[in-house]
Each structure stands twice: as C-alpha cells, then as structure tokens.
N, C-alpha and C positions, 0 to 999 in steps of 0.2 A: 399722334395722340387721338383719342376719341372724339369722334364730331359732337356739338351739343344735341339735346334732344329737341326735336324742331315739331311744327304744328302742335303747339300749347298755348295758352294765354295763360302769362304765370299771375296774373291779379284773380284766373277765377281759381286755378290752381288752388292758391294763396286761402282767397275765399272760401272755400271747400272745403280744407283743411281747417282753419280756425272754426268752421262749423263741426268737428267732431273732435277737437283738440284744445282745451282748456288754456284762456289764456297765450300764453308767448309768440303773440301776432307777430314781435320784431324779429325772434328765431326762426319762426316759419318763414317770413321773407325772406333772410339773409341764408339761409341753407335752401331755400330753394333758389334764389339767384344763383350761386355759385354752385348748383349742380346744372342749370342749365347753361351756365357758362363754362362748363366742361370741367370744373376744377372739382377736385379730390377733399371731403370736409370732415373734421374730428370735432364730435362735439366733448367739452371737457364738464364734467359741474357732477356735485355730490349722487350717492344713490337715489333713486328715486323721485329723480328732475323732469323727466318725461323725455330723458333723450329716444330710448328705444321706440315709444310714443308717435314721438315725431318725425321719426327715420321712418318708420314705417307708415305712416301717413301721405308721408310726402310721394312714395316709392308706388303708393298705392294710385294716389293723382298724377301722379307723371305715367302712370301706365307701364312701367316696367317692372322687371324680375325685382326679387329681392332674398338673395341668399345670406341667410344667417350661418354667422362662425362664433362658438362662444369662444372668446380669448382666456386661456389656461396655459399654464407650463406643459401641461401635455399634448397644446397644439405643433407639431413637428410642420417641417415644411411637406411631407409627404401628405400628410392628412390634411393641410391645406389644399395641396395642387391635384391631387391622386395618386394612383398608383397603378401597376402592372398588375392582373389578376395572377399570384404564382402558377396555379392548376393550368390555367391558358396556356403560359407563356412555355409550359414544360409541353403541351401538345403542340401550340400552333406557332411559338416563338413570341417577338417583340413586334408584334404587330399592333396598327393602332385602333385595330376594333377590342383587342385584350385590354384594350386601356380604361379604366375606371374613372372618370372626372371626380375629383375634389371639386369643394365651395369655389374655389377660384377660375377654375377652368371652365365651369358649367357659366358661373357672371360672367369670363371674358369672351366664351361664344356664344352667349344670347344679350349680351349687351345689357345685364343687369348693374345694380346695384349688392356690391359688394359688403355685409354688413358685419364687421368686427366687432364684436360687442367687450367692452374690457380689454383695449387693444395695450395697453400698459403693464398687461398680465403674461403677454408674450412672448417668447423666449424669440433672443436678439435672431438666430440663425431664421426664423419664419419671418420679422418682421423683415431682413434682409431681401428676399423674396419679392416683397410687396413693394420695398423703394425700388426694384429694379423695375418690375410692372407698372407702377405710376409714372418712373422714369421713359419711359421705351413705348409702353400700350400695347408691348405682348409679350408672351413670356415663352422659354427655350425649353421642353423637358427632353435629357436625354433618350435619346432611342425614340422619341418620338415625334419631334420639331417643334416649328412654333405655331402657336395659339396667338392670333393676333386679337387685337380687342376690338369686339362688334360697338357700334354706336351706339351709346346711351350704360356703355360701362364704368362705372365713378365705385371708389373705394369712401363708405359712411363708415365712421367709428365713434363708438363713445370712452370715454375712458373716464375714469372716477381718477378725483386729485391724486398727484403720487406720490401722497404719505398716508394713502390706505392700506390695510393691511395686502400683502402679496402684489404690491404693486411697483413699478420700476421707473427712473423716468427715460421716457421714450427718448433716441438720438435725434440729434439737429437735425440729418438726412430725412428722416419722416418730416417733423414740422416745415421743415425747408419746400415740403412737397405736397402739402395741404393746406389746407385753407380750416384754423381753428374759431372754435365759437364758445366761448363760457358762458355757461348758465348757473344760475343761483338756485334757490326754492321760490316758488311760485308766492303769488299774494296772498295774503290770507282769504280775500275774499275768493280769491282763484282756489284755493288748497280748500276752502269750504265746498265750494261749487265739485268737486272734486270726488269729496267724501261724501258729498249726496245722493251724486250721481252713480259710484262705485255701489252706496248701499241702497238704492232705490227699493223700494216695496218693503222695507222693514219700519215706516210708519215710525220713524223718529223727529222729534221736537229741534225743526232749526237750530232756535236758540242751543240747546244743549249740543247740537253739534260744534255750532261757532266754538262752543267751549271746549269740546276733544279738541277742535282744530287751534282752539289757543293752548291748552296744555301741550300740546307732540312738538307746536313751535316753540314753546315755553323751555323746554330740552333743549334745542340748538344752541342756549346762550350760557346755559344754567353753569357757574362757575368748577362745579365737581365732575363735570360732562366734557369730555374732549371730543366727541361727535355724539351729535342729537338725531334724532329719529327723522324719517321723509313723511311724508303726509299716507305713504302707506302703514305707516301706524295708526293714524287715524283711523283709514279705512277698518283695520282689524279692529281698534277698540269699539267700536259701530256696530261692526257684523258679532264681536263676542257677547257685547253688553245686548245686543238685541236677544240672541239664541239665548244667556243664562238667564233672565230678563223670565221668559217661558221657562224656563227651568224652575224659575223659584217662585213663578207666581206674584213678579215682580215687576216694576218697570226701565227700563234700560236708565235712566236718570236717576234712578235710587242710589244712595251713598255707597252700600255692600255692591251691590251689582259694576257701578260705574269703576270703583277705584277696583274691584277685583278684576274689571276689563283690561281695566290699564295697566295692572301688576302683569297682567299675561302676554297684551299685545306690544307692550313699548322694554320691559328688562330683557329682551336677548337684541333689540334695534341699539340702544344706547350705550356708548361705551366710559366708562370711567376713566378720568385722568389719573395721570401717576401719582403715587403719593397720596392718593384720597383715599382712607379709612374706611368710608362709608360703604354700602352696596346700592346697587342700579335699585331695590326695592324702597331704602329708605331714603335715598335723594329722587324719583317717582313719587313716594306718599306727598314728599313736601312740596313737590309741583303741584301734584293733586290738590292739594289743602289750599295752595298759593290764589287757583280757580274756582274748587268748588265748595272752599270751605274747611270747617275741621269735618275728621276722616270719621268713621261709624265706630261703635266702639264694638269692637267685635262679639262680645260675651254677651252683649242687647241686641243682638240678631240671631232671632229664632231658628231663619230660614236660609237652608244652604250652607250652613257651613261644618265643620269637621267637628264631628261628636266624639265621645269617647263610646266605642260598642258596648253593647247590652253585654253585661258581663264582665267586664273590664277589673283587673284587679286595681283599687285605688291605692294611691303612691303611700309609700310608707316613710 
C-alpha cells in the first residue's frame, strides 16, 4: 500500500486551510488525518457543501498532485486508466511509450491525489477498477504491465446522497475500502460569510444579505420542496440583484429587483415534491414574502419590467 506523506505538520496544514476555507474546521481535520494516514476518503453531503473546496485545499497543503475525474455514465474504465494511441500502435506496435495515461495512471505514478467527483454516478465496471487499485496499490493494464502506486497516492471522492437524480448507491466493496465523511450545509453565519466573500466589490448591505442567506436556507425545509437550494444560490441571487440593481437604476434590496433575483437565481436550484400543484416560482414568492415581506406589486413599478410595445394591438 502507499506510504503516508511524511515531513508535514498537519495542525499548520490544518491551520492554512481553515484560513482559506470557510468554516468546517472538524472536516478539514478528519480528511486530512486519514489521508496522511494513508487511507482512501469519500466525502458524502448535498450539492454545494464545499466538498470539492476542501479536497482541493487540502491536495494543495499537502503539496501534492491532484487529478480531477468528473464521475458520469460515460466514465468507461479506459478513459479512466488510458489507452493505446491507435495510429502508434498500427506503426510502432504495443509499446509503452504509445501508451496515453488516463487520470488514474498519471495519480498512481506521481503519487497524487486521485479526485472522483460524483463517484455514485459511476458505472459499476470503472468503479471495479478502482476497489482493485485501493486494494493492491497498483494497477495491471494489458499489453502494458503494472503501474505501481508512488507515495502520497490516495483515492478523494465526493458523491451527493443517492437518491439524487442519476445517482446509484455505491457497493459495500468501495465503502469497505475508504474512509467516509458526511457533511451537511454549512452555518448560517458560515453560508453568510460565504456569500460575501463570493460577491465581494458589489457594495451590498450585510443585513440584506443575512436575509438572501436566510431565504436559499428557508428552501431546504419549505414543505412543497423536496431539495432546497446550496448557498450557491445565494451567491447568484447577490451577483443578479447587484448587475439588475444598475440596470434599473435601482438598488439590489429593492422589492422588483430582490424577488426578480430570486425568481432567476433559486427556480432551476430547487426541486418540487410529488404531488405538489404548485410551481418553484409560486412557492419562491412565498419564501420571499416569508423574509422580506409582501411581494411589489407588479403594475406599480415603473421600472424594468415587461411593457406591451409601442404599437401593440390592444386585446379584444
């Protein structure tokens, strides 16, 4: 198996990372303990938790590689490990300079970090693959031998709950051979801190951010919602309601401006449960209304919104 990765101090490690990493002190320690203790880690928890965040933070303080593989039904095992260049292989044969490294092969001889992103999106024949490589610490390709694993090679994966859409759940054989970690949504005042920092220089009023950041959590509970939005809803309702905000000669806290922020940035995030009648816009209005009050009335705003053209034939 792979040796741990040695001359570190994982408390500044640790410290370093939570200086550019919002909040989840206790994650940041425990994925990094268990990758300098040689183990293999999946971090599990809703879209937009900061797994990627934190894999890649940690990958960057540890000093090593970090090959990203997004996890799709179209990840085959070959587009994982690589392949034979065909044009080579018809001049010079099966030799191993014709050989192309995939994500996996490039991690396991530079002793990176291997990063699966949506590893529950997988098709079972590639995740096959990777319990034998976790298993073993190298891997066999025909016609070219083994790729053993350099030091400091560990297998990071995220994977969203798996009753997301396109999602499966992983066999015992994976979990059996990683070291899992579930996260939640971050705190509110963490999910603040967040969306400030994402929209820095657009000169928005705290207070009314608190309040995006309690509307987008306000969604994760809301009874007609069967998934609510991650705090990059936030973000976007910030950065929209700043940019229409100048468009209309307005200010991003204004009622037209805010709620048409939120009609854009959070109905394609939030998903309706079964059997609800309703739409993502009209159960949105009433979150909105829930925080900032009753909604503007559309026909008393002058500015910015949909006229009928000059010329219009009026309705008969």
């Amino acid at each position: 198996m792979p040796e741990p990765v040695g001359g570190v101090d994982p408390t500044s490690i640790v410290d370093q990372i939570g200086s550019t990493v919002v909040g989840r002190r206790r994650e940041i320690e425990i994925v990094v303990a268990a990758l300098l203790a040689s183990r293999h880690v999946v971090i599990e928890g809703p879209p937009g938790t900061g797994k990627s965040t934190l894999l890649r933070a940690v990958a960057r303080e540890l000093g090593v590689g970090f090959e990203f593989v997004e996890g799709n039904a179209e990840l085959t095992p070959a587009r994982l490990i690589g392949h034979f260049d065909p044009a080579r292989v018809l001049a010079e044969g099966y030799d191993a300079e014709v050989f192309v490294d995939g994500p996996l092969a490039v991690a396991l001889r530079e002793g990176a970090l291997l990063y699966v992103e949506e590893i529950n999106r997988v098709p079972e024949e590639t995740l096959n693959v990777l319990i034998t490589v976790m298993s073993e610490g190298e891997l066999h390709v025909p016609r070219l031998g083994r790729i053993p694993a350099a030091p400091g090679f560990r297998l990071v994966a995220a994977m969203n709950p798996f009753d997301a859409i396109g999602t499966a759940r992983i066999s015992g054989a994976i979990y059996d051979r990683v070291c899992r970690l579930a996260v939640g949504y971050q705190s509110s005042p963490d999910e603040q801190r967040i969306t400030a920092q994402e929209t820095l220089g657009n000169e928005l009023d705290p207070a009314w951010v608190a309040q995006v950041v309690e509307l987008v959590r306000l969604t994760r509970s809301h009874p007609d919602l069967r998934v609510g939005s991650s705090v990059r809803g936030a973000i976007d309702m910030c950065a929209v309601a700043s940019s229409l905000a100048e468009l209309r000669g307005s200010t991003a806290s204004s009622g037209d401006v805010s709620l048409d922020a939120a009609l854009v940035a959070l109905s394609g995030r939030v998903r309706i449960r079964e059997g609800t009648s309703r739409s993502s816009e009209d159960i949105l209005r009433e979150i909105w209304s829930t925080v900032f009050g009753a909604p503007p009335d559309e026909s008393d705003s002058p500015e910015g919104k949909a006229k009928a053209p000059t010329g219009a034939t009026p309705p008969r």
